[in-house]
Structure formats: C-alpha cells, structure tokens
C-alpha positions, 0 to 999 in steps of 0.5 A: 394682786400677783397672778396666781401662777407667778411660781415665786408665790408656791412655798416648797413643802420643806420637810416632806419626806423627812418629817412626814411622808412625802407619798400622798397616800401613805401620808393620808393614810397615817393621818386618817389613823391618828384622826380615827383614834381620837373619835372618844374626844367630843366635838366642841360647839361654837369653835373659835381656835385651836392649839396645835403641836407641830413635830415630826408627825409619828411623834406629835401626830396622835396628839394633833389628831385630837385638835384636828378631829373637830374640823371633821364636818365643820365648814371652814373657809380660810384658816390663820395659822401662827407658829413660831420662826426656828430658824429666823429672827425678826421683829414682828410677824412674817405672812406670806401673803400671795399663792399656796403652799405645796403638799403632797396631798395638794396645795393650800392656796392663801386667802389673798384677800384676807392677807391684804386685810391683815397687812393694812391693819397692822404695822408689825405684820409684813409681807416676808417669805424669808422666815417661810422657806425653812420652816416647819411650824406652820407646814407641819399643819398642813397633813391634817388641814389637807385631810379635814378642811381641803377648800379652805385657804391658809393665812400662814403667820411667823412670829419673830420676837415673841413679846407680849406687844407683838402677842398683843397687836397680832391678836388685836389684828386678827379679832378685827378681820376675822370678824364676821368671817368663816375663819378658824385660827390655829397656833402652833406649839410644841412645849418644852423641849429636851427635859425628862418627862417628869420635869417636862410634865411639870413645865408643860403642866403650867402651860395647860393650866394657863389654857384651861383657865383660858388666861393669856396674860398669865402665859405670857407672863410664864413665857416671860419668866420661863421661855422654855415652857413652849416655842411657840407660846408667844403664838399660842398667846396671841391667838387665845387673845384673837379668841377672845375678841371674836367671843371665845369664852371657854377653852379646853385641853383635849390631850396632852402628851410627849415624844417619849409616848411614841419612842418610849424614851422618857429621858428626853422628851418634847410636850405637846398639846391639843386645846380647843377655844371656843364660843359655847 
C-alpha cells in the first residue's frame, strides 16, 4: 500500500472557488442552510443509497440538501461515490484507490482497503486518476459529506462508457463488497440539460418514475433509448442495482427540481433530483 503521505495520492479540489466556495466557513455555512431547509423531508429507516445532483451548489444545492439531510445522525464508515466522467471517455469505471481528496472543509481520505476489494473483484474497475483531475461529479458531493459524515472515507468511482454491461458489473461489484459493511453508496446525476423546463419536466419526470418504481432495467433501457434523460444515469443504474443486491426494496424521490428554481430563467434548464433506497 502507497504511504498516506505520497502527495501524488491528494486529488486537488478542481472547482472550488468556482463552482462552490473555496472559503471554509462560508462553504459550511451555505450547506448548513440547504441541510436546515430540508428538515420537512423524513428520515428513511434502513437507508442503503442515495441519488444525488452534482451542479454548481446554489443551483443543485437545495435539492441535494434533501439527500444529504438523511446522513444527519447516521453513522456511516466509507462511503462509494458514482458519478459520471465529463471530460474523460473510457471503458469501464475509474477509482482512485489511495489518499484523500482535498476540500475546503478537510479531506476525505479513501477507504484503501475497500478499494483493494473493488479492484480484485472486478475487471472493469481499474485504478485511474486521469478521468479524476478535471472532474466535478463526485468533488461536488464532498461540501455536504464533509458537513454530515466527516470520519467516514470515500470510495470515488468514474463510469466511462455508461452501458448497461458496465452498469451491471459495477452494481453486481459493489452488492458484493459492501456486504456486511457500514457503507452508504451514492450516485451522482444531474438529469436533463438545457430544454426549457416544461420539456425538462417531461424528460426528467421518466426518470423519477424509473426510481419511484425502484426499476433500473427500465432506466437503463430509457438512457438507451434517450441519453439526454440524465449524465449520470448509467450510475444511478448501477447503484440502484448494488441497492438491491444489499436488500434495498423501496426507493423514494424526496425532491425534484431545475437550475431555473434559483436563476428564475425557465427557458433552459438542468433537472435535478434527490431519491433515497433503502431496506425498510
């Protein structure tokens, strides 16, 4: 295993100051407030998953405060995080499997241990920091992790090529390994992009249907069809899929919303959603 202080482990925060604060106290400040606003929405016994939006946080933020809301009080030791890679294309999914990922609220150390699993059991996870550098999905989850669950580790998954094999494997992967385990998994989506809202609506409103109906075949046969529907379905899939294969049986949208919430511009929009999957 690489020494926990091998600089070349720290991922650099990519989008602080830009698409969050990079000041640690007005950061913590403004996630407090989207975490204190949705207080309405009620905890979900036996949580297994959550799908979280990943946009600059004044505009996904109130929604993911609703997602983030129920690790509040829970005790969680690692948490997998899958989002999709913007900026990167590739085959299969990417981990950064050793040190932290930097934040203005502290770093979120990788659970190694859980990585060394993942990668032994399966072929299309490998150990990849390229698609990492750039990318916001999984960095954008980081504000809220910091605020409500700041012992647990991260395990941070790209998906490449979002196909329903990759969706499959990965899901299959992480039912396996987290088996047994204090883990939460966590897929990052925005939904659809740039429609005005009542088109986005429309788009967005199959996928939260897929969700409510806890059905990730169905998703994925959407995405297939539309993959405008979400960026990040094909990860939303497979954690749904690791979901059920840890005992997840029900699943429950706690908001949906759009960019034009915030910016009062409904003429192009981005969807996004918090969904919980839980046991009970």
């Amino acid at each position: 295993m690489k020494s926990a202080v091998d600089m070349s482990d720290i991922r650099p925060a990519a989008v602080a100051g830009t698409w969050y604060s990079a000041d640690a106290g007005e950061l913590a400040g403004e996630v407090d407030e989207y975490l204190d606003a949705a207080s309405t929405t009620p905890p979900v016994a036996g949580l297994v998953a959550l799908i979280a939006p990943h946009a600059g946080l004044m505009y996904s933020g109130p929604v993911a405060g609703h997602a983030y809301r129920q690790l509040r009080d829970r005790h969680v030791e690692t948490v997998v995080v899958v989002g999709p890679s913007h900026f990167v294309t590739f085959d299969g999914v990417a981990l950064w499997a050793h040190g932290a990922f930097e934040s203005p609220l502290g770093a979120a150390k990788v659970d190694e241990a859980f990585a060394a699993e993942l990668l032994a059991a399966s072929p299309i996870v490998l150990e990849d920091t390229r698609p990492h550098r750039r990318e916001h999905s999984l960095e954008m989850q980081l504000p809220f992790l910091r605020r409500v669950a700041p012992e647990a580790r991260i395990v941070p998954l790209l998906v490449g090529h979002q196909t329903d094999a990759t969706a499959r494997e990965l899901g299959k992967a992480l039912g396996d390994i987290a088996r047994g385990k204090t883990a939460l998994l966590i897929a990052s989506t925005d939904l659809s992009h740039y429609e005005d809202a009542m088109t986005a609506h429309r788009l967005d409103g199959v996928v939260l249907e897929h969700v409510r109906q806890f059905d990730p075949d169905g998703l994925q046969s959407s995405l297939q069809k539309y993959p405008h529907h979400a960026c990040g379905g094909g990860a939303a899939v497979a954690v749904m899929r690791a979901a059920q294969a840890l005992g997840a049986t029900r699943s429950a949208v706690l908001r949906y919303g759009d960019s034009g919430d915030v910016s009062g511009d409904k003429s192009s929009v981005v969807g996004y959603m918090a969904a919980a999957l839980s046991s009970l």
